[in-house]
mmCIF file of the N, C-alpha and C atoms, coordinates in Angstrom:
data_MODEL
# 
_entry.id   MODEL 
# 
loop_
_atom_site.group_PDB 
_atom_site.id 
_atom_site.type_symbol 
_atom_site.label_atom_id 
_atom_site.label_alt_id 
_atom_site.label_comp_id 
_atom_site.label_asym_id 
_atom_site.label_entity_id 
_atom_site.label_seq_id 
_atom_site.pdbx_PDB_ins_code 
_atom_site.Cartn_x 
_atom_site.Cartn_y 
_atom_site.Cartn_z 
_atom_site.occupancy 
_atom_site.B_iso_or_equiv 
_atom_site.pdbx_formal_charge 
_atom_site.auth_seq_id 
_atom_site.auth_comp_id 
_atom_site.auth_asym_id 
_atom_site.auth_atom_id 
_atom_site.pdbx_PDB_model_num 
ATOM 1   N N  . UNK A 1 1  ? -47.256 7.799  35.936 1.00 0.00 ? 1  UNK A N  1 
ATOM 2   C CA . UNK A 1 1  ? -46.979 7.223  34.639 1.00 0.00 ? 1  UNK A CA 1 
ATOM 3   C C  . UNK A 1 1  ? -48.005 7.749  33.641 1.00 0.00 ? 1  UNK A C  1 
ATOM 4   N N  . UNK A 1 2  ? -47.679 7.571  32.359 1.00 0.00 ? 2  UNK A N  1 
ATOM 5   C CA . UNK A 1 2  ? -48.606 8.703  31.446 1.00 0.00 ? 2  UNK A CA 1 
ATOM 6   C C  . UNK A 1 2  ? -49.252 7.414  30.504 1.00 0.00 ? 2  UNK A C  1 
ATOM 7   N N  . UNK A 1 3  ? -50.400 7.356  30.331 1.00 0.00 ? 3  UNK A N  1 
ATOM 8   C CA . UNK A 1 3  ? -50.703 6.472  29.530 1.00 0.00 ? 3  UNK A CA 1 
ATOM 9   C C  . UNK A 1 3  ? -51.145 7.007  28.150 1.00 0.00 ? 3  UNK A C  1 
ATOM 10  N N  . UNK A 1 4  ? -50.912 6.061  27.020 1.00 0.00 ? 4  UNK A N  1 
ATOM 11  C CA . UNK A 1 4  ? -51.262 6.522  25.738 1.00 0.00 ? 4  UNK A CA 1 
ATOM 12  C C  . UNK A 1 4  ? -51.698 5.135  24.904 1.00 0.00 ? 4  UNK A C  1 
ATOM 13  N N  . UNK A 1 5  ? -51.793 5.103  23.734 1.00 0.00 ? 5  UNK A N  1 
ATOM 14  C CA . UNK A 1 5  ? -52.980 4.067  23.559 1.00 0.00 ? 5  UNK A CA 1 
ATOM 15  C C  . UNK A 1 5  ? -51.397 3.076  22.172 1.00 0.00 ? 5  UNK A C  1 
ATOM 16  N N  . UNK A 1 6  ? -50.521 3.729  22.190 1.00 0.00 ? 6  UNK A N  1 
ATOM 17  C CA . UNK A 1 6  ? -49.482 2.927  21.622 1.00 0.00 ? 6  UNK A CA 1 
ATOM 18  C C  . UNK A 1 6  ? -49.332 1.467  21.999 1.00 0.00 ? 6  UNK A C  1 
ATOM 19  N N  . UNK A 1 7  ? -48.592 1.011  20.699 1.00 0.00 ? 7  UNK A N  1 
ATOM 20  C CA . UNK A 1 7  ? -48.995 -0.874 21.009 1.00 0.00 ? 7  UNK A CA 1 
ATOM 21  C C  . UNK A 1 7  ? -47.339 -1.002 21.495 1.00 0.00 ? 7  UNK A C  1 
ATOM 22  N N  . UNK A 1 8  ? -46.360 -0.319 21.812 1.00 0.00 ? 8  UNK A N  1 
ATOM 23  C CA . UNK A 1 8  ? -45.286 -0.472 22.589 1.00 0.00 ? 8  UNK A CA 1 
ATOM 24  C C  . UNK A 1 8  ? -44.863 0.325  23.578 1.00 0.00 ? 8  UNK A C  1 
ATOM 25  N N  . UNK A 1 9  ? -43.620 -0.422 24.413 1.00 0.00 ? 9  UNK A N  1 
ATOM 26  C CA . UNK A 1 9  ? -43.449 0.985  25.660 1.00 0.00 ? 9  UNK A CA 1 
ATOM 27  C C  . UNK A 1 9  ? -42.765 2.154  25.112 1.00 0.00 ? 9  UNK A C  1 
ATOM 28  N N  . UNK A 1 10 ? -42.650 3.368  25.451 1.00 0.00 ? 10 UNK A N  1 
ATOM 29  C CA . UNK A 1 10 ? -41.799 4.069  25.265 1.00 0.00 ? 10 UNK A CA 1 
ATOM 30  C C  . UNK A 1 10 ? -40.940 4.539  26.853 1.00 0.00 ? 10 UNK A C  1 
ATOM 31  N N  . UNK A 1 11 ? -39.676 4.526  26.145 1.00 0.00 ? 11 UNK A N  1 
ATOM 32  C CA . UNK A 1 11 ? -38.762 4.780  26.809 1.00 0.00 ? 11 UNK A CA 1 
ATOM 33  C C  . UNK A 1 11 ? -38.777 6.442  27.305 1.00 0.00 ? 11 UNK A C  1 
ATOM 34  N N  . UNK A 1 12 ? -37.903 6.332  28.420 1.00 0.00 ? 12 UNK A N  1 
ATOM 35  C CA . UNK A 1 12 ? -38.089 7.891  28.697 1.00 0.00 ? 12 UNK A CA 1 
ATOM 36  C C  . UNK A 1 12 ? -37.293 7.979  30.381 1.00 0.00 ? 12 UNK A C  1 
ATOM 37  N N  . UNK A 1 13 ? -36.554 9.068  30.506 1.00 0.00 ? 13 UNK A N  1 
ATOM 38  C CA . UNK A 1 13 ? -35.752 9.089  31.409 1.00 0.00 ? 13 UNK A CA 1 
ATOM 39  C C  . UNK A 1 13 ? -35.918 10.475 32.383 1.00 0.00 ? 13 UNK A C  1 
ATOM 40  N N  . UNK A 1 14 ? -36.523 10.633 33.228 1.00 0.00 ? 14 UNK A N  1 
ATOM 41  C CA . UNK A 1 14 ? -37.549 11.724 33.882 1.00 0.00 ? 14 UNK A CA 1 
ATOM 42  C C  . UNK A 1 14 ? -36.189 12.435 34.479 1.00 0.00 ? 14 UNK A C  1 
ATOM 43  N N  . UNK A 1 15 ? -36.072 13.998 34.432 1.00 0.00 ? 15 UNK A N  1 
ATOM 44  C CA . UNK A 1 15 ? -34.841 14.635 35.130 1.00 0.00 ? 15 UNK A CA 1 
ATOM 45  C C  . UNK A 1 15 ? -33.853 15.038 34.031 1.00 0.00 ? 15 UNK A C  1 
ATOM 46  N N  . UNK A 1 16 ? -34.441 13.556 33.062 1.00 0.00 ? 16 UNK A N  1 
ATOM 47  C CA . UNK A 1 16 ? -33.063 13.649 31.917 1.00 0.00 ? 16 UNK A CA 1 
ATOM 48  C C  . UNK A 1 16 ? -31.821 13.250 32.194 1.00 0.00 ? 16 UNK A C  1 
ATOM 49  N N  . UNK A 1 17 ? -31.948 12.527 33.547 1.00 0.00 ? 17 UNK A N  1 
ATOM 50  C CA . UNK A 1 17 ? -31.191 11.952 33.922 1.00 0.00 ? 17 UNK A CA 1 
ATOM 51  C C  . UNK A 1 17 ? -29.925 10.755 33.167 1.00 0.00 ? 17 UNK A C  1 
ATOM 52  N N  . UNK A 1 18 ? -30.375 10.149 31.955 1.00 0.00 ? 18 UNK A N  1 
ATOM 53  C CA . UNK A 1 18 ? -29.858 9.307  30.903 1.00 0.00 ? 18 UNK A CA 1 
ATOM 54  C C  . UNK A 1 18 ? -29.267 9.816  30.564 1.00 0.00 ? 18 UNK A C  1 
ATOM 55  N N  . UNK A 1 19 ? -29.722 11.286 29.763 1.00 0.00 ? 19 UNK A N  1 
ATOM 56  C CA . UNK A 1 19 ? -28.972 11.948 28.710 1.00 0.00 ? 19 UNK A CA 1 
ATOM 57  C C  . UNK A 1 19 ? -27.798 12.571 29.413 1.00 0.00 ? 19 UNK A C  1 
ATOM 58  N N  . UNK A 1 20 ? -28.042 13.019 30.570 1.00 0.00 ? 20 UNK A N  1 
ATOM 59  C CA . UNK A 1 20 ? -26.916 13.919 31.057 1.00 0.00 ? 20 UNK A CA 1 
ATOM 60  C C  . UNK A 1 20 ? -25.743 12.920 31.958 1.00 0.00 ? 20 UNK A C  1 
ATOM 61  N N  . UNK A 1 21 ? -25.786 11.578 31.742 1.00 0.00 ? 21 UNK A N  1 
ATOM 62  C CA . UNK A 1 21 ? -24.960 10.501 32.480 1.00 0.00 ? 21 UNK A CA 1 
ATOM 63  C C  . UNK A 1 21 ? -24.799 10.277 30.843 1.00 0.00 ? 21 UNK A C  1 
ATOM 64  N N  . UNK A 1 22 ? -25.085 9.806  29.935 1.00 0.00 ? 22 UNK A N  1 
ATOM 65  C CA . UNK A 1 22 ? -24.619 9.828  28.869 1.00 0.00 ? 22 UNK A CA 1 
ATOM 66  C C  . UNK A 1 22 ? -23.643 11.002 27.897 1.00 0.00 ? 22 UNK A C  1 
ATOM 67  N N  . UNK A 1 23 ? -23.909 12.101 28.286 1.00 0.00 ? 23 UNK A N  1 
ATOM 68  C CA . UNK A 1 23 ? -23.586 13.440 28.158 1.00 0.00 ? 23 UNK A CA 1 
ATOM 69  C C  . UNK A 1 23 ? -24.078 13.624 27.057 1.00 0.00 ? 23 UNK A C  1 
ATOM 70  N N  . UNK A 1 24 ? -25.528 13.176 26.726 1.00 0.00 ? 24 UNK A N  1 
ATOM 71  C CA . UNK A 1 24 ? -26.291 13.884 25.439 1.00 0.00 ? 24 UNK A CA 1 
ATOM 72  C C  . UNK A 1 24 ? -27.452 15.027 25.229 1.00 0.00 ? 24 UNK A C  1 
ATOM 73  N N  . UNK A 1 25 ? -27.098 15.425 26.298 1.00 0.00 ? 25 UNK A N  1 
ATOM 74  C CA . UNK A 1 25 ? -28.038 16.817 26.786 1.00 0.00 ? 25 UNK A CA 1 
ATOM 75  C C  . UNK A 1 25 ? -27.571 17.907 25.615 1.00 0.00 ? 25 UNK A C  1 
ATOM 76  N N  . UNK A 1 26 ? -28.848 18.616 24.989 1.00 0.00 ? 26 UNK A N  1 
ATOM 77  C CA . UNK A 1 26 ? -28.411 19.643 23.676 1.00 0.00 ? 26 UNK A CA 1 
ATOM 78  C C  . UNK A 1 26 ? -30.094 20.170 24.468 1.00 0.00 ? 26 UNK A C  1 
ATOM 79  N N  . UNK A 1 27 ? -30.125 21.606 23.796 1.00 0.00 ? 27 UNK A N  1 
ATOM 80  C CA . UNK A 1 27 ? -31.383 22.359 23.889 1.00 0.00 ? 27 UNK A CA 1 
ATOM 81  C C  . UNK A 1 27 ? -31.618 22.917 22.243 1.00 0.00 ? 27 UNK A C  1 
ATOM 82  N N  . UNK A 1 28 ? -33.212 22.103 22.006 1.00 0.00 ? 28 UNK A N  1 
ATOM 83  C CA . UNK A 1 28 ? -32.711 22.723 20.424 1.00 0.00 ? 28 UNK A CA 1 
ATOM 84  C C  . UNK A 1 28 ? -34.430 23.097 20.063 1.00 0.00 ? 28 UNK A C  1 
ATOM 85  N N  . UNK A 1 29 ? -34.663 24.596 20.432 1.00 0.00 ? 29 UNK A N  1 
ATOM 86  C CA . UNK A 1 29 ? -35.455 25.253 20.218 1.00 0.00 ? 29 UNK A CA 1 
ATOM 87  C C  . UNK A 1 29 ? -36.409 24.908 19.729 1.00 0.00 ? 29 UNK A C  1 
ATOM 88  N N  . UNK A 1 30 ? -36.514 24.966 18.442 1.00 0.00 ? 30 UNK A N  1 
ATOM 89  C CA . UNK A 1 30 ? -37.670 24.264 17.337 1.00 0.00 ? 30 UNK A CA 1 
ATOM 90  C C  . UNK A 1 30 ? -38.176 22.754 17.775 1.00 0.00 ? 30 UNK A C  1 
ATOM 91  N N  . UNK A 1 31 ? -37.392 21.708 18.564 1.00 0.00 ? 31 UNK A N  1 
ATOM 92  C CA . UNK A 1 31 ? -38.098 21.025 19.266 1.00 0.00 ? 31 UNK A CA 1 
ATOM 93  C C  . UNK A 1 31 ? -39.002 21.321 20.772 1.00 0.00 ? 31 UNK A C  1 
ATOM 94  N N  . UNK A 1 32 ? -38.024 21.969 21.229 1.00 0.00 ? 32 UNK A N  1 
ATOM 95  C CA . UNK A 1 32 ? -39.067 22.461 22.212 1.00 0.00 ? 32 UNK A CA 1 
ATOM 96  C C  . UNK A 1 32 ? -39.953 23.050 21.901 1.00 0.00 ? 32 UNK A C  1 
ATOM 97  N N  . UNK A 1 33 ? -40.431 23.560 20.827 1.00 0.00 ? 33 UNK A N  1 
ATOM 98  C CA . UNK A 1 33 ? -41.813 24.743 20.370 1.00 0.00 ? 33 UNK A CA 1 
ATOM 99  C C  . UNK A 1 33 ? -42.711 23.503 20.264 1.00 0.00 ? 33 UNK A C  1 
ATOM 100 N N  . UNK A 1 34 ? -42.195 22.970 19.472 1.00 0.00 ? 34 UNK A N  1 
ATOM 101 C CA . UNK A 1 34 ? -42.870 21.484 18.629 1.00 0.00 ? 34 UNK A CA 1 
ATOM 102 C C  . UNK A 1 34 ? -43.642 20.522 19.738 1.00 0.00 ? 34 UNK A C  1 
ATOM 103 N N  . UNK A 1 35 ? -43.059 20.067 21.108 1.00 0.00 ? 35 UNK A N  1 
ATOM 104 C CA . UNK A 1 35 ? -43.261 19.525 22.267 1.00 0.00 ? 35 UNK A CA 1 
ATOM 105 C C  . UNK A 1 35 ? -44.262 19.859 22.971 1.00 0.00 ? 35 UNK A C  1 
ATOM 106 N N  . UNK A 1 36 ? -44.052 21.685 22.918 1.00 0.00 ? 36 UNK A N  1 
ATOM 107 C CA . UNK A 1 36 ? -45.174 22.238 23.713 1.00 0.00 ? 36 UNK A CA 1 
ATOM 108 C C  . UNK A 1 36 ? -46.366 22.318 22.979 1.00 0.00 ? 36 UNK A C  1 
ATOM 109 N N  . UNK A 1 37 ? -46.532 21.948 21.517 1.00 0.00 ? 37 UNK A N  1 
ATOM 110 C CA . UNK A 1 37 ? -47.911 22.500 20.703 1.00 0.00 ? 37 UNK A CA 1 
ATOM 111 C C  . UNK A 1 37 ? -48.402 20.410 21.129 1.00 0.00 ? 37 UNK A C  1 
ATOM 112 N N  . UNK A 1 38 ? -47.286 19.829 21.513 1.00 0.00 ? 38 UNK A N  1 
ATOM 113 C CA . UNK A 1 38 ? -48.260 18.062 21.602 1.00 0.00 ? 38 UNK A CA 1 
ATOM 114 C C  . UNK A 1 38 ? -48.380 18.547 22.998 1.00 0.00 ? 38 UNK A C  1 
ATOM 115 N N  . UNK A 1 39 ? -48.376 19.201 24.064 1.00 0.00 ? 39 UNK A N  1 
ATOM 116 C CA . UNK A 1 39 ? -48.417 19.159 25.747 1.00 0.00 ? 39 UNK A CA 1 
ATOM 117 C C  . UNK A 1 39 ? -47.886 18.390 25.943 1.00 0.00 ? 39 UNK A C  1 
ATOM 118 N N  . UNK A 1 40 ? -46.313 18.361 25.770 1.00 0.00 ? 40 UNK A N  1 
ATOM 119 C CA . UNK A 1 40 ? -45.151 18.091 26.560 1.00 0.00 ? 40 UNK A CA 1 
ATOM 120 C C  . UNK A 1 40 ? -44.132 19.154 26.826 1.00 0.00 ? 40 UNK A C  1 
ATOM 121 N N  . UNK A 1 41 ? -44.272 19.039 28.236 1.00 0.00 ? 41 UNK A N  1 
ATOM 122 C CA . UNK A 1 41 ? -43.762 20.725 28.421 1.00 0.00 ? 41 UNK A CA 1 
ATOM 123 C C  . UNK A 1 41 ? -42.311 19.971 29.065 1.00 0.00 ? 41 UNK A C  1 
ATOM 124 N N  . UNK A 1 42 ? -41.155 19.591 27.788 1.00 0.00 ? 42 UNK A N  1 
ATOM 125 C CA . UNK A 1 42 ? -39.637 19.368 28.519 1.00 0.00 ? 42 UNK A CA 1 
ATOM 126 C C  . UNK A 1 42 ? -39.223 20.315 29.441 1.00 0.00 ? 42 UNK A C  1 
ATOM 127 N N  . UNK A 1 43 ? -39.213 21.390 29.858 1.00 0.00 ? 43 UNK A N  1 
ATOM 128 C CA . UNK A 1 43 ? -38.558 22.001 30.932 1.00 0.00 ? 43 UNK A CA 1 
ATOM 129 C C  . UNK A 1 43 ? -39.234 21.650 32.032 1.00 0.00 ? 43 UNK A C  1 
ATOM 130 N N  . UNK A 1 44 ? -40.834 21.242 32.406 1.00 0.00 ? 44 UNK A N  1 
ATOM 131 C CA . UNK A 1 44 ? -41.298 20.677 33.511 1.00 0.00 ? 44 UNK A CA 1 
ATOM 132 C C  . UNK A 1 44 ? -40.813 19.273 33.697 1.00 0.00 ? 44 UNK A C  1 
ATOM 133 N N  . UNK A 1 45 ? -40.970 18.389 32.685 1.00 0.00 ? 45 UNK A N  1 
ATOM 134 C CA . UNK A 1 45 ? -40.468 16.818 32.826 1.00 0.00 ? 45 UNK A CA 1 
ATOM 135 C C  . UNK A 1 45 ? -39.285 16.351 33.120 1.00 0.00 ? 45 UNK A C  1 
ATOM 136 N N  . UNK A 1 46 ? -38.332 17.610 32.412 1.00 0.00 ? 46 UNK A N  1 
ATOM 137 C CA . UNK A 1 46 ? -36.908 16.821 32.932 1.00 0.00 ? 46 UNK A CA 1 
ATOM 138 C C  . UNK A 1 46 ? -36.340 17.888 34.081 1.00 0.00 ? 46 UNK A C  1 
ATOM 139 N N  . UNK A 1 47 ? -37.517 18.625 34.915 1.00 0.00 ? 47 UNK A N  1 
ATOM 140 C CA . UNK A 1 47 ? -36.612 19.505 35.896 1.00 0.00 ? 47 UNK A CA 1 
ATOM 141 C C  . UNK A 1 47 ? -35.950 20.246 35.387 1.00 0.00 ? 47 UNK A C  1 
ATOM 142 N N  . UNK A 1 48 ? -35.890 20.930 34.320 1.00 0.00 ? 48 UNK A N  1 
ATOM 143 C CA . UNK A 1 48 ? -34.766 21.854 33.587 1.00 0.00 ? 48 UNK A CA 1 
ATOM 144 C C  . UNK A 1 48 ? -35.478 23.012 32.905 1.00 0.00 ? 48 UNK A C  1 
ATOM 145 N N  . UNK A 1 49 ? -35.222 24.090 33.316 1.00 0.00 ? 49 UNK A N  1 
ATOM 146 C CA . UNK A 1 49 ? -36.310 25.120 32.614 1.00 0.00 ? 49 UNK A CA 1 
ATOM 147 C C  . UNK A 1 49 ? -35.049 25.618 31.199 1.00 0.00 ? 49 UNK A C  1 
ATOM 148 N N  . UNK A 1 50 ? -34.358 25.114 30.705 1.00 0.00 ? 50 UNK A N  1 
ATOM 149 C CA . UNK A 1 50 ? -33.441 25.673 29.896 1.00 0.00 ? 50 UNK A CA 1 
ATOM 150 C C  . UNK A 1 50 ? -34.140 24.940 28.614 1.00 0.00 ? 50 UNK A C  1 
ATOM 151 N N  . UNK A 1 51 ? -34.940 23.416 29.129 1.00 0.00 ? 51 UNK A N  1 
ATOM 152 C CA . UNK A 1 51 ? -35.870 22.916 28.193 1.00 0.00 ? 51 UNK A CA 1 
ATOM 153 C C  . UNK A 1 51 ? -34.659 21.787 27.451 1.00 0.00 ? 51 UNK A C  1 
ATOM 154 N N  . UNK A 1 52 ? -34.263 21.377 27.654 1.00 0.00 ? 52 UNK A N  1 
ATOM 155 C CA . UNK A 1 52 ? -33.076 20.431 27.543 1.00 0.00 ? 52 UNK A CA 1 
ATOM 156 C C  . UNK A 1 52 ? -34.231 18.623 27.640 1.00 0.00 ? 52 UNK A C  1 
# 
């Protein structure tokens, strides 16, 4: 579990598992650039190197 110093939980669905049972899986570049400059590397977290 990742801790951060926020005064609520955040939600979050590891695999991406939500989005893709929801069918809201999109890959949209400029967020992924954006993700990796905070060290969140989406293609490691949700198992998906397409970065989804």
């Amino acid at each position: 579990m990742r801790q951060n110093t926020l005064s609520f939980p955040i939600l979050s669905h590891v695999k991406d598992r939500g989005g893709k049972a929801l069918g809201l899986r999109f890959i949209c570049p400029t967020l992924v650039e954006h993700y990796k400059q905070l060290k969140n590397e989406l293609p490691m977290f949700n198992d998906d190197r397409a970065g989804r």
